[in-house]
N, C-alpha and C positions, 0 to 999 in steps of 0.2 A: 489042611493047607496043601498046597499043590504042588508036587517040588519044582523048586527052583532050575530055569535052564543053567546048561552046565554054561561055563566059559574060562579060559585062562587067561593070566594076566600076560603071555607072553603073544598069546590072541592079540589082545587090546594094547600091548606095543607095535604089536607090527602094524596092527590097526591104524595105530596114532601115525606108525611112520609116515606111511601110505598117505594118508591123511595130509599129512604135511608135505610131501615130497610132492604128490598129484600138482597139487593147486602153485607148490614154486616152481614146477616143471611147467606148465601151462604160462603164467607169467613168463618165464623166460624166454618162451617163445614168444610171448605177443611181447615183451621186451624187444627181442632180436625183430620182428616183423617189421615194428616202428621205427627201430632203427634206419632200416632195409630204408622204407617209406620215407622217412625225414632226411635218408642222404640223397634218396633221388629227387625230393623237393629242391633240397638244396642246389642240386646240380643244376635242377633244369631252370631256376633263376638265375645264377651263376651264368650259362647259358644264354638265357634271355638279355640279361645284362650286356655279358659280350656283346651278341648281336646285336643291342643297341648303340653300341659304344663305336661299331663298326658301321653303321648305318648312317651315325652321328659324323664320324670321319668320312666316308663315301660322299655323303651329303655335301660337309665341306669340301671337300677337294672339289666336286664339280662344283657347287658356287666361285670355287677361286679359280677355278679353267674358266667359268663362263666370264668372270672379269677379266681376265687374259684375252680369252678369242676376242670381248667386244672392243676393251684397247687395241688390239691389234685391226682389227675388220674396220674402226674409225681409223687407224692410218693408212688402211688397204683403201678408202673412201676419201682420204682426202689426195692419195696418190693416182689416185685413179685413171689421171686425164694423164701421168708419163708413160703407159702402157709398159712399165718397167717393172722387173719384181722390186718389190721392197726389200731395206736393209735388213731389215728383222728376218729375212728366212735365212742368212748368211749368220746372223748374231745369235737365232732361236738357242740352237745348244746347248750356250755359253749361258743365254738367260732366265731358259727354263730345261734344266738336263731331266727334269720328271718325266719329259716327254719323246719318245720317239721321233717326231717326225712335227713340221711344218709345212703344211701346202692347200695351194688355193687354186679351184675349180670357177668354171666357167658354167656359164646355167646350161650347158648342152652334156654337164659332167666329164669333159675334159680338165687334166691337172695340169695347169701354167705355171704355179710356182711353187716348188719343195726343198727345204733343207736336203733332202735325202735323194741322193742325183737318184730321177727313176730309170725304168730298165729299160735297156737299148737306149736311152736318151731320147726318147721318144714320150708323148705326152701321153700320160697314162690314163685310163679311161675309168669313171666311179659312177658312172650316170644308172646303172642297174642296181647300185647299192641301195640299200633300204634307208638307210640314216640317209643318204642323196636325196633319194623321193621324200622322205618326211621334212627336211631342213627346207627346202624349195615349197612343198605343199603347205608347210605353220607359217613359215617365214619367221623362226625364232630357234631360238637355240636348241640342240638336238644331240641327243644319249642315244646312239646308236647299238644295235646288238653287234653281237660278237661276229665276226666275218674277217676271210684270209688277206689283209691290204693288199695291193695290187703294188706299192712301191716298196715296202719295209718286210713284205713275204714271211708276216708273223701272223697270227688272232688276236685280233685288235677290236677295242670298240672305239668308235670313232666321236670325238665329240665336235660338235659342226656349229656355226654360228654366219647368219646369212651377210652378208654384203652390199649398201645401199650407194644409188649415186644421189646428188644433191637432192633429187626429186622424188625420193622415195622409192628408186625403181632397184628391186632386186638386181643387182649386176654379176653376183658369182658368188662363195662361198666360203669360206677361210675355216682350215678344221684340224685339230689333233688327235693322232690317233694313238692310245691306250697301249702298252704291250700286257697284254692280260695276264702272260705267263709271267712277269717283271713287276706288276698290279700288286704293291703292298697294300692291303684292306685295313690296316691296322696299325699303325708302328708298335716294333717291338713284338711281332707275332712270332718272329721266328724263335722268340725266348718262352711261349707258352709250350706247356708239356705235349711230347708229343701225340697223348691220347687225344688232342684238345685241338682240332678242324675247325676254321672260319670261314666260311665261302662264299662268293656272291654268285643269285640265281636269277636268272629273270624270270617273268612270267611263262614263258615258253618251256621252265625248264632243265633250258641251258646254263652251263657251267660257266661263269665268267670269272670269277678267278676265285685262288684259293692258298690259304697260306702256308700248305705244303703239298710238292711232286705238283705245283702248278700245272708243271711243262704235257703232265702225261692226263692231264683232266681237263683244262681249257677248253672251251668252244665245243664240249662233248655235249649232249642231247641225254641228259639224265632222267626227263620226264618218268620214266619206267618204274625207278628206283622206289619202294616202297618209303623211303625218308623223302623224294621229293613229291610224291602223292601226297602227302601228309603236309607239306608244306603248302603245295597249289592247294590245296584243301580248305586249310583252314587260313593261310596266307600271314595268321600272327599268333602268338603264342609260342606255348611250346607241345613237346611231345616224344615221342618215345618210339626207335624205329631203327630198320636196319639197313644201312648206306650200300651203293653200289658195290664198296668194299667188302661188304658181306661181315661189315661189324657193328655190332649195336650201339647205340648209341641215344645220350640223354639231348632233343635241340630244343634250342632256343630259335626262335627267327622273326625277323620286325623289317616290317617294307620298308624304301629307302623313298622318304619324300620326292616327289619331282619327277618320278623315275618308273620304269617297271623292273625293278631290281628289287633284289629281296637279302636282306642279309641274315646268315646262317650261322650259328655255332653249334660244335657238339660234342660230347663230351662221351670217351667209352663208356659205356655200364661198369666195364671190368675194373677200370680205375674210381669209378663213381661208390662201386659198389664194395669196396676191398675194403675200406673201413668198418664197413657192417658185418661184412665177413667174420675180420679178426675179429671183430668183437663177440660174434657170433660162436667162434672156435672157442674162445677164451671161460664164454659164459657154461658152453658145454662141459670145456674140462673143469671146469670148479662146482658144477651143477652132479658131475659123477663123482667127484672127488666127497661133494655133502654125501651121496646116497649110498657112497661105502661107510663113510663116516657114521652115518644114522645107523645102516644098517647094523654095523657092529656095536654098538651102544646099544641097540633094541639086544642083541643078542646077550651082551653082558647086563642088563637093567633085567632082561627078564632071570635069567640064571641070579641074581640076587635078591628079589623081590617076590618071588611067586608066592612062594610059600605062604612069607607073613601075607600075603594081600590077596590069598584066594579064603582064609578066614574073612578077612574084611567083604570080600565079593559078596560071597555066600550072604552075609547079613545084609548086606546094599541090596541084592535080589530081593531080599524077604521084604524088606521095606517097600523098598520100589514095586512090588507087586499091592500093598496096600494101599493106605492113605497116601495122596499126593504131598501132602503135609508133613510126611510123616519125615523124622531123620536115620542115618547112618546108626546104627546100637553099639554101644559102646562093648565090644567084644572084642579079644585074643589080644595081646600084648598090648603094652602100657603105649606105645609107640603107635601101634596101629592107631589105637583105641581115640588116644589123641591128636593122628590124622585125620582119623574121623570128624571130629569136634571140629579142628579147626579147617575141617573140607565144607562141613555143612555152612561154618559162619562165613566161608569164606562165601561158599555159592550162595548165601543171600544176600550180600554186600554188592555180590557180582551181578544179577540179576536185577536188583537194585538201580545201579547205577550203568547199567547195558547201554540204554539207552539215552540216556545224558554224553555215553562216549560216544556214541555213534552221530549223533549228531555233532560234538564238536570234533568230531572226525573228519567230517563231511567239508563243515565250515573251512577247517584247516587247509584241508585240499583244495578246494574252491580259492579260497583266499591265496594258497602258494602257485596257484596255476594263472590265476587272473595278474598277480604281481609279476610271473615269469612272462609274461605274454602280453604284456604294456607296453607298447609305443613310446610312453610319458619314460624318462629316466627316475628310478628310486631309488632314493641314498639314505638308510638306516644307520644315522650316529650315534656313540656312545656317547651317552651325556656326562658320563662320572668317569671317562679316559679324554684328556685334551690334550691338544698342543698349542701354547701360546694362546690360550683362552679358545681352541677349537676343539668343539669335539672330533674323534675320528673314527671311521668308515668301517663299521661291524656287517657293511650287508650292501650288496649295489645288484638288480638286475639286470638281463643279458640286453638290454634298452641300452644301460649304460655304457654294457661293454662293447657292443652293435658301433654306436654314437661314436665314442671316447677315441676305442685302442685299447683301450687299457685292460686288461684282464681284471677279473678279482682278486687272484692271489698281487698283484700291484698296489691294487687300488687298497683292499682292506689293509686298516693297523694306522692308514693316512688321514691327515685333516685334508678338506677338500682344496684348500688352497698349493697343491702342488697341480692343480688344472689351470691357477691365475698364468697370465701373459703377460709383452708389452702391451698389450692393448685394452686391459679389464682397469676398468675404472677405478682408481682409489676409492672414492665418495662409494662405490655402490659395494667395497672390500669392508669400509667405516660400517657403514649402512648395515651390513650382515652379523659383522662383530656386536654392533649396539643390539641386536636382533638376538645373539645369545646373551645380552649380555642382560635381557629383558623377560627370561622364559618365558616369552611370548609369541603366538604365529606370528607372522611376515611374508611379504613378498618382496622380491627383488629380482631385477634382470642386468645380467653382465655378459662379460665376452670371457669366456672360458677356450680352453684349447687340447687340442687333440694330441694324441700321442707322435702324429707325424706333423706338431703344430700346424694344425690350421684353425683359424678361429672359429669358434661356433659359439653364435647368442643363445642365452638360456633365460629362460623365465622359470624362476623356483618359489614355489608355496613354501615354506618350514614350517612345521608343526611338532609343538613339544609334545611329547607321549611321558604321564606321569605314575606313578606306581600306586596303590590303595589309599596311601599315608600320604599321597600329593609330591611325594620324593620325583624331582625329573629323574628318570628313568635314560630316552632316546630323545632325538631328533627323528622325523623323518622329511625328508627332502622330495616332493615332487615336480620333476623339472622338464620343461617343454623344450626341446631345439623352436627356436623361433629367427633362426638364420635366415630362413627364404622371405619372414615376413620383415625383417629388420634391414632387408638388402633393397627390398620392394620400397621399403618406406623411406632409405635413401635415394633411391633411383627417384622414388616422388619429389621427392626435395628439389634433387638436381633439378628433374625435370620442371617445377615450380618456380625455380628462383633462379634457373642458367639459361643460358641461350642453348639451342643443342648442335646448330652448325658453329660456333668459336668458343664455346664452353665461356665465355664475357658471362657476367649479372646480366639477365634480363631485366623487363619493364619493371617485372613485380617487386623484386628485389633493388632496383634504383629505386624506386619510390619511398619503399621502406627506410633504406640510406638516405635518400632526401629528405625524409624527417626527420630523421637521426640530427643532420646535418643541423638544418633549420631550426632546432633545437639548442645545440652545443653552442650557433652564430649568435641564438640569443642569450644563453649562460654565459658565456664566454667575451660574449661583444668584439667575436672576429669573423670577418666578413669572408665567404666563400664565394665559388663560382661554378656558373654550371655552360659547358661550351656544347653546342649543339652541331654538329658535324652530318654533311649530307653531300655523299659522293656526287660530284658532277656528270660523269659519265659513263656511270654503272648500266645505266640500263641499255646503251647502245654497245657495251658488249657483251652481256647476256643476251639481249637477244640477238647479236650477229655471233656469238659463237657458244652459246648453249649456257644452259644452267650451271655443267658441273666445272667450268669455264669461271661462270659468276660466283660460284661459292666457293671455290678456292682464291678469287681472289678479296673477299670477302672475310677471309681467313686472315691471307697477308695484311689487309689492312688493320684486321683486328690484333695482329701482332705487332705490328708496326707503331700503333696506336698506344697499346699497353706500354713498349718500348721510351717511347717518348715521352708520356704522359710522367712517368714514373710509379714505385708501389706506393706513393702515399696519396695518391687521386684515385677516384673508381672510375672505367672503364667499362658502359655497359653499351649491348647493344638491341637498341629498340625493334626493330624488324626491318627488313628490306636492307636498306643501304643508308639507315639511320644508324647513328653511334652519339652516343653521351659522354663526355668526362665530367666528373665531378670533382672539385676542387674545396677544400674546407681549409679552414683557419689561413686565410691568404691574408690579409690584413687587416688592420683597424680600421682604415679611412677608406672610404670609397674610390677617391681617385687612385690610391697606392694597389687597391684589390683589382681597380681594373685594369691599369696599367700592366699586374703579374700576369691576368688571365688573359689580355689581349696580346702580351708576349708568347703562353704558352700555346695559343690559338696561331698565330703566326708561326710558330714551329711547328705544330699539326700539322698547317695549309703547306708547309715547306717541304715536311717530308711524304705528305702525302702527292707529294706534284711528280717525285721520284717516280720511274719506272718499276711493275710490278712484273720479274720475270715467272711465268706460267708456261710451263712446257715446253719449254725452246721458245717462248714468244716473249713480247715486251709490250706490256699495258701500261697504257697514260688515264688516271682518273684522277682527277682535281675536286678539291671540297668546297664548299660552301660555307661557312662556320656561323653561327649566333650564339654570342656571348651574352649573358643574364647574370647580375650580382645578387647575392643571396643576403639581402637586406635587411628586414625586418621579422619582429616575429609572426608580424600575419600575412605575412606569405604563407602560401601552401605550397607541396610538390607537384599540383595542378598547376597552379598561377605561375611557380619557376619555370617550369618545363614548355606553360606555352609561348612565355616571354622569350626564351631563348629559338625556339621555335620559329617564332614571329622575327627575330633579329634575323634568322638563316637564310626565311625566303625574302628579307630586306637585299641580304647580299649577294642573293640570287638573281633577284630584281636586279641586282645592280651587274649582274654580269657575270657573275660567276666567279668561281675560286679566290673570293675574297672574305674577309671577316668582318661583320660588325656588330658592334654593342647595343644592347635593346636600350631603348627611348620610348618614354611614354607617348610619344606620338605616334611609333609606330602599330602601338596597340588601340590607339583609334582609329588607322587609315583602317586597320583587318576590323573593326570593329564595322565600319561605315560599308566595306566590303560586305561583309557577313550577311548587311540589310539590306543591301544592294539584293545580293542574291534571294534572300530568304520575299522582299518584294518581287523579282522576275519571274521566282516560279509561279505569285500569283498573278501576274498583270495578265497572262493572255487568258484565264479564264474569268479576270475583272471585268476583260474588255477595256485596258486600259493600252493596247495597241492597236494602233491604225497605220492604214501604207497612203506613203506619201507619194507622189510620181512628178517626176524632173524631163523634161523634154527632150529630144535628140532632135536637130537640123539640120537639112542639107545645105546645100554652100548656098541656094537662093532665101535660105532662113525659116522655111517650111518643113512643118513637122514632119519628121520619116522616121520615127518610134522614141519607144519612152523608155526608160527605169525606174523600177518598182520599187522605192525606200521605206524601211520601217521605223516608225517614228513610238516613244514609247512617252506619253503625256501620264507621269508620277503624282498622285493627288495629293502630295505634301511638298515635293522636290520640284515637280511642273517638268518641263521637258528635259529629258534625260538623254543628252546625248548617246548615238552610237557607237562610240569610240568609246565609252565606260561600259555598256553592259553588253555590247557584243564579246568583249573579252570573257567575261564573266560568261558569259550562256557555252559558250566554247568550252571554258576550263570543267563547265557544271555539267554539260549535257544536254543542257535548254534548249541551244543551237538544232534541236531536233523535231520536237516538239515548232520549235517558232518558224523552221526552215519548211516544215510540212504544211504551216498555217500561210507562210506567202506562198507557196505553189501554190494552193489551192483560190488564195486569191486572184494571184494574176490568173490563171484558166478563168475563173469564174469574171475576170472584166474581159479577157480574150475573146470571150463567147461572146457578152452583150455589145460590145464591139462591132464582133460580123453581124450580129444583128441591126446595128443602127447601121451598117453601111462603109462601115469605117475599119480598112483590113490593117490597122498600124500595128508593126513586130513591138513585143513587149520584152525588157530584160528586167531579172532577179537573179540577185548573188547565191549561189550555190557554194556551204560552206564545205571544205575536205571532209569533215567530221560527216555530214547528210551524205557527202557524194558518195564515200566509202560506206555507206550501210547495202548489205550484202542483198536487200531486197528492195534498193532506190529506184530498179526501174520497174519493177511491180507497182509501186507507190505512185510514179509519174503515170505510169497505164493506167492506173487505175482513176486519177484524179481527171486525166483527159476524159477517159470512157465518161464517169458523172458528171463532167461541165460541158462536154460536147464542145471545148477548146481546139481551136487550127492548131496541129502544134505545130505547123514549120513557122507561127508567127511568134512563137515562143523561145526568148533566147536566155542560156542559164550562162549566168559569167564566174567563172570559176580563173582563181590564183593561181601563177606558176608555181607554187608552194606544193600542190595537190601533186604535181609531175614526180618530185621526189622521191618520194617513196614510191617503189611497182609500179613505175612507167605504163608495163605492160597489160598492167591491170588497168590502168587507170586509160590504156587507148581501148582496150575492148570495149568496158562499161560506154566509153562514147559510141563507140561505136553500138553498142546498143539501143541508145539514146536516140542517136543519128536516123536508127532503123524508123523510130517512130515519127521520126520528122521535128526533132527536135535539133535549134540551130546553137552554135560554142561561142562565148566567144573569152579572149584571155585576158581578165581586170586587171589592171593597173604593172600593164606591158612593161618591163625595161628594167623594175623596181626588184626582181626577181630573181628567178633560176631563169635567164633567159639565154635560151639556146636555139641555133637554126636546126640543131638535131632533130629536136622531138617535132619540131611548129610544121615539119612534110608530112609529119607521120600521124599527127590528130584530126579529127573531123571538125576541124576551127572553120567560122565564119566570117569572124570578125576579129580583131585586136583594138583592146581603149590604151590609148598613149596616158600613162598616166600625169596625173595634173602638174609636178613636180617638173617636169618638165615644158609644158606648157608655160605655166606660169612664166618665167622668164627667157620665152623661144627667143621670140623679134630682137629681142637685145645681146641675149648670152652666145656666144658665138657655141658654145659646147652644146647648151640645150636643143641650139635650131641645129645643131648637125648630127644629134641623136634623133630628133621630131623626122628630121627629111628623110635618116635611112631608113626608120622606121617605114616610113609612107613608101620609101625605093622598095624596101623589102615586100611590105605587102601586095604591091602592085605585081610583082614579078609571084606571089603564090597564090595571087588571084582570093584576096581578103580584102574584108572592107575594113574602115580603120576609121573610130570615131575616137575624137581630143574631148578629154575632160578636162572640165576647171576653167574653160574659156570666158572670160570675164569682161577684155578691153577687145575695143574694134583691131587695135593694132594687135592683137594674139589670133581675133579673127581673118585677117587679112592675109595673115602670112601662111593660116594652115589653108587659105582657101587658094592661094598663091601656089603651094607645095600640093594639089590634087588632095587635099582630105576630105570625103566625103561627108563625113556627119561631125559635126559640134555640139557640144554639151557643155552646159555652165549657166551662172546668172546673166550669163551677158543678153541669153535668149530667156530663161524660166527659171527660177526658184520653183526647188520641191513647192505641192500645191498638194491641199489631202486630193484621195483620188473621188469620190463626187466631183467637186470640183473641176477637176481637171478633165472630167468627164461631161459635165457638162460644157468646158470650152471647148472640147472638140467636137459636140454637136453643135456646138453654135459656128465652129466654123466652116462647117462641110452643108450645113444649112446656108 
């Protein structure tokens, strides 16, 4: 045998120490390393954060400047024409002190109007400024960079917002400008630590402000700076870098929508990093504090040990150099001997089972890292310590505490109902209690609350966890914030069942209510009511003075409305300038039900006749009302809704701002309507339209031109007046379609016409609706060019009605017209907008007297003295002037008496189809 290598037991302490010290001295350092790492993760979210939070505030503020300058620039726009400054740069101050300065430039960048008297009192000049050239070159609102103002003699950025006159025409510019050194980027910044800089950068660079020593950084050019390298770089994030300051520092920085501004946070290292520090310091001195402590333990363990245990050694060599099998030999003291024994059994136990701990070593870890580092909140109850039948809180991860507020040391020893609120639901408090009360899983979602009470919705799993023998043991709680999707899924609601301009019920939710309703009427057997309201002159002031004009007053009514109606009626509003009250349990008997609801309808129409004040002005809009009783139970909220519907445009028909009650006849007339229409759209591709033609005579009773009438022969109804479905083709659209099909006809008899020889002027009514199509005289060119039509023998009779609206539109388009040799003339003269104003200024040919007056010339003294100035007038503007309606020789005599040149009526021809009439006038020129 070989001898044994030597060794001592005071060896193999120090061995051991080493051994031990090494690998905790290593850990301590990657301890401290991570620390180091996880405080400047921290920071630089922390950071990030800021910087959004600042971005988020920048962002607003200039949204609510730019609703400023554009209120203001619409009363710089409707002042426009007193060449006066406005009140607002004398008030500006007073109304908004966030701002330095009020004033408005001219487009050549001269300053005409400022709160802030400029220098020398002379107009100050901004035409070279950048924000000047960009507001002029967008024509929209403008975030100027940083530059020295010319009146306020600070660095400023300027925020600018263009100025229109009625016509869309840039007129000048209205702008405020920023003091950037004065530019709080945050409220409350001047309370963050001083380590802790926020600053806004632009793209360039440039310093725009900042929330400390603003005055001496402003308007400076930092591009250089290796922190704003790092910024223009990467533009978002964060990062790690050292400011002009020449101090390091942890940023955050997030671009500012709308903008080329950048918002900055940053945090020293020195303050970032001082906690890992001490921690650092602390770990060292207890790290040297262990290694004197071991130290001297190895020193006294060997000094009492050797001896007996280098016997023991010696024999452990001897073995250990044989059989791997082999054990410790029981030799030298009974103590030794028997450390021996139970070293070997121990090291097979150990050995053994190595492997069974290291994997659930492994698990353990895994499993304690995965629960520290969950999103999801985890609440670990003790099942066998309760409060009030709850168990309490042995365990919560940093989720919880993230979430909450609440610490651990809070939270544990608690049942979790010190999180309930005013706001958490009893039923879903029942629900959880039954839930333990079942050792059973569960789900349940409630509204829990945070340590600085705000509410946050949770959705929680419960799961009993039970011991070998089935004993509950825990609870564990897995629970989700689901705040952002429980806020979304009210906003859906709103938005599904509210109006979103008057917060009213919408459609969806009247309807629902309407059944409700129609239900109770028939349980109940009390009759309800539903009033149907429909402003009268909503739409002539939205479009004469804009949308945001219509919707506030749209508001008021909807206030006004709810006011009146009272809370026990519902109040919705349909879209546009529709509005519904809903009325339930009004009375037993029908006459008593309508009598209530055509009173509260009369108070509607009454208060709604009141003036609505909007901005300094005073709007008049009158309603319409149709009332509908809510009768039976087979009604639907389709059937109520159109009943009343149908009552509204009865009382509209009737004139407006008045009320009346649906009648089953009036749901026949929309009924016979309906088919009216739903037949016109097909008659002109049936072929169930033909043009009829009426004669024109001169005062010898010889034909000098005709009128083209459209006649509409209904294969069930028979001839269809045009006084029922010209209305209709008007309200549909038809009018377009049918007014493109007589042009085309009369060119196409105009032509065959010059062909037989016979040059006679043709007229067709030309409806406002056709005249105003943006491409009507494309359409006439184009019909001329295909029929080879004379158009000066072509004449379009159009209504004073057309005048109304855009006069000036309406004299070009003739004038258009005119160019192609197309003749005017004005149908049914007198009945109208009749004014000598426009009649010099159109390219008129003719004027028809209309029949209404004819009809009783010779007798009425009033009629023949409107007939004769008529004819005075047109004589003197060199217009010809045909009478319709002429019927009797004595109607004939008197217009031929009075110089009128052309007659029209049965007295000379009844419309006749046009063949027809076509063939009499070949037969009479033959």
């Amino acid at each position: 045998m070989s001898n044994p290598v030597k060794w001592s037991v005071r060896g193999l302490l120090y061995t051991l120490s080493a051994a031990a010290v090494i690998p905790a001295s290593v850990l301590l350092a990657l301890s401290i390393y991570n620390q180091y790492q996880s405080d400047e993760r921290d920071a630089a979210v922390s950071a990030h954060n800021l910087a959004q939070l600042t971005a988020d505030n920048v962002q607003t503020f200039l949204s609510d400047s730019e609703q400023v300058l554009r209120k203001i620039a619409q009363r710089l726009e409707a002042r426009a024409a007193s060449g006066r400054c406005d009140p607002i740069f004398g008030q500006f101050k007073d109304l908004y002190p966030q701002f330095t300065n009020l004033s408005q430039s001219t487009p050549d960048g001269s300053i005409v109007c400022s709160t802030i008297a400029q220098p020398g009192n002379s107009a100050a000049f901004v035409g070279n400024a950048a924000w000047f050239k960009t507001v002029y070159s967008t024509r929209k609102f403008t975030v100027g960079p940083p530059y020295l103002g010319p009146v306020t003699r600070r660095t400023v950025a300027v925020l600018a917002q263009p100025v229109f006159d009625g016509a869309g025409n840039m007129t000048g510019s209205v702008q405020m400008p920023i003091d950037l050194a004065k530019f709080r980027v945050i409220p409350g910044a001047e309370k963050l630590p001083e380590s802790t800089i926020i600053s806004i950068i632009d793209s360039a660079g440039v310093l725009v402000a900042r929330s400390r020593n603003s005055e001496h950084f402003v308007g400076k050019d930092l591009s250089q700076a290796p922190a704003i390298k790092l910024l223009l770089q990467q533009r978002q994030g964060t990062g790690r870098s050292i400011t002009s300051e020449g101090v390091e520092r942890v940023f955050g920085f997030v671009a500012i929508p709308g903008t080329e501004w950048f918002a900055v946070a940053g945090i020293a290292t020195d303050v970032v990093l001082y906690s890992a520090r001490r921690s650092a310091m602390r770990s060292v001195a207890f790290g040297s504090v262990t290694l004197l402590f071991i130290l001297a333990l190895t020193m006294y363990l060997s000094r009492r040990i050797a001896a007996p245990m280098a016997a023991v050694a010696r024999t452990a060599r001897q073995v250990a150099a044989g059989d791997l099998d082999a054990r410790v030999p029981l030799v030298g003291p009974a103590e030794i001997a028997d450390f021996a024994v139970q070293f070997n059994r121990m090291l097979d136990s150990v050995r053994a089972s190595q492997g069974q701990l290291a994997q659930a070593q492994s698990e353990l870890i895994l499993l304690g890292t995965c629960v520290s580092h969950l999103t999801d909140m985890v609440v670990i109850m003790d099942a066998r310590n309760t409060v009030h039948g709850w168990p309490v809180i042995s365990f919560v991860n940093q989720a919880f505490v993230d979430i909450t507020g609440f610490t651990r040391e809070q939270a544990i020893g608690r049942p979790t109902t010190f999180l309930h609120g005013p706001g958490t639901d009893p039923a879903a408090i029942a629900h959880i209690g039954a839930g333990f009360a079942s050792y059973a899983p569960f789900r349940q979602q409630l509204a829990n609350y945070t340590r600085d009470g705000v509410q946050v919705w949770i959705e929680l799993d419960m799961i009993p966890i039970r011991a070998a023998d089935g004993t509950l043991q825990h609870w564990v709680s897995i629970e989700r914030n689901v705040t952002a999707r429980k806020l979304a899924e009210q906003r859906i609601e709103r938005l599904a069942y509210f109006d979103s301009l008057t917060g009213l019920p919408n459609r969806t939710q009247l309807m629902e209510r309407i059944d409700v309703a129609l239900a109770a009427a028939a349980r109940e057997r009390q009759l309800g009511a539903l009033l149907f309201v429909d402003l009268d002159n909503f739409k002539q002031i939205n479009d004469a003075r804009g949308h945001a004009i219509g919707d506030e007053l749209l508001q008021l009514v909807a206030q006004r409305l709810v006011a009146v109606a009272g809370a026990a009626n519902t109040v919705a509003r349909l879209g546009g300038d529709e509005f519904v009250i809903l009325m339930t349990a009004v009375a037993t008997q029908p006459e008593a039900a309508a009598r209530t609801a055509l009173s509260l309808a009369e108070t509607v129409r009454g208060a709604l006749t009141q003036p609505f004040e909007i901005r300094d002005n005073s709007y008049n809009s009158g309603a319409s009302i149709g009332v509908a009783l809510l009768r039976c139970a087979e009604q639907s909220a389709h059937d109520l809704l159109r009943e009343a519907d149908t009552a509204m445009y009865t009382a509209k028909k009737g004139g407006r701002d008045r009320v009346a009650l649906f009648e089953p006849i009036m749901q026949t007339e929309v009924e016979l309507r309906l088919a009216l229409e739903h037949d016109l759209a097909q008659a002109l591709a049936a072929g169930q339209l033909a043009v009829h033609v009426q004669s024109q005579v001169d005062q010898r009773g010889q034909p000098a031109g005709a009128e083209l009438l459209m006649r509409w022969r209904h294969p069930v109804r028979g001839f269809v007046p045009p006084s029922e479905f010209i209305p209709i083709a008007e309200d549909t659209g038809m009018i377009l379609p049918l007014g493109a099909w007589m042009l085309e006809q009369a060119c196409d008899t105009l032509a065959r016409l010059r062909e037989a020889g016979n040059a006679l002027p043709l007229s067709i009514n030309v409806s406002p609706r056709q005249f105003r199509q943006a491409d009507f005289v494309r359409q006439v060119e184009a019909v001329l060019r295909k029929t080879g039509a004379p158009a000066a023998q072509l004449i379009f009779e159009v209504t004073e009605g057309l005048l109304i609206n855009d006069l000036d539109e309406a004299i070009a388009r003739m004038a258009d017209l005119a160019a192609l040799g197309i003749r005017f003339s004005i149908d049914d003269f007198g009945t109208g907008y009749s004014s000598l104003a426009y009649l010099n200024r159109l390219s008129l040919h003719e004027l028809k007297i209309d029949r209404s007056f004819v009809r009783d010339a010779p007798d009425n003294d009033t009629d023949a003295a409107i007939v004769k100035m008529i004819l005075s007038m047109a004589r003197h503007l060199g217009l010809r002037v045909v009478a319709e309606g002429v019927e009797t020789q004595a109607q004939a005599k008197f217009l031929i008496a009075n110089d009128c040149q052309l007659m029209q009526g049965y007295l000379f021809a009844r419309p006749v189809p046009l063949a027809q009439w076509q063939r009499s006038m070949t037969s009479q020129m033959a």
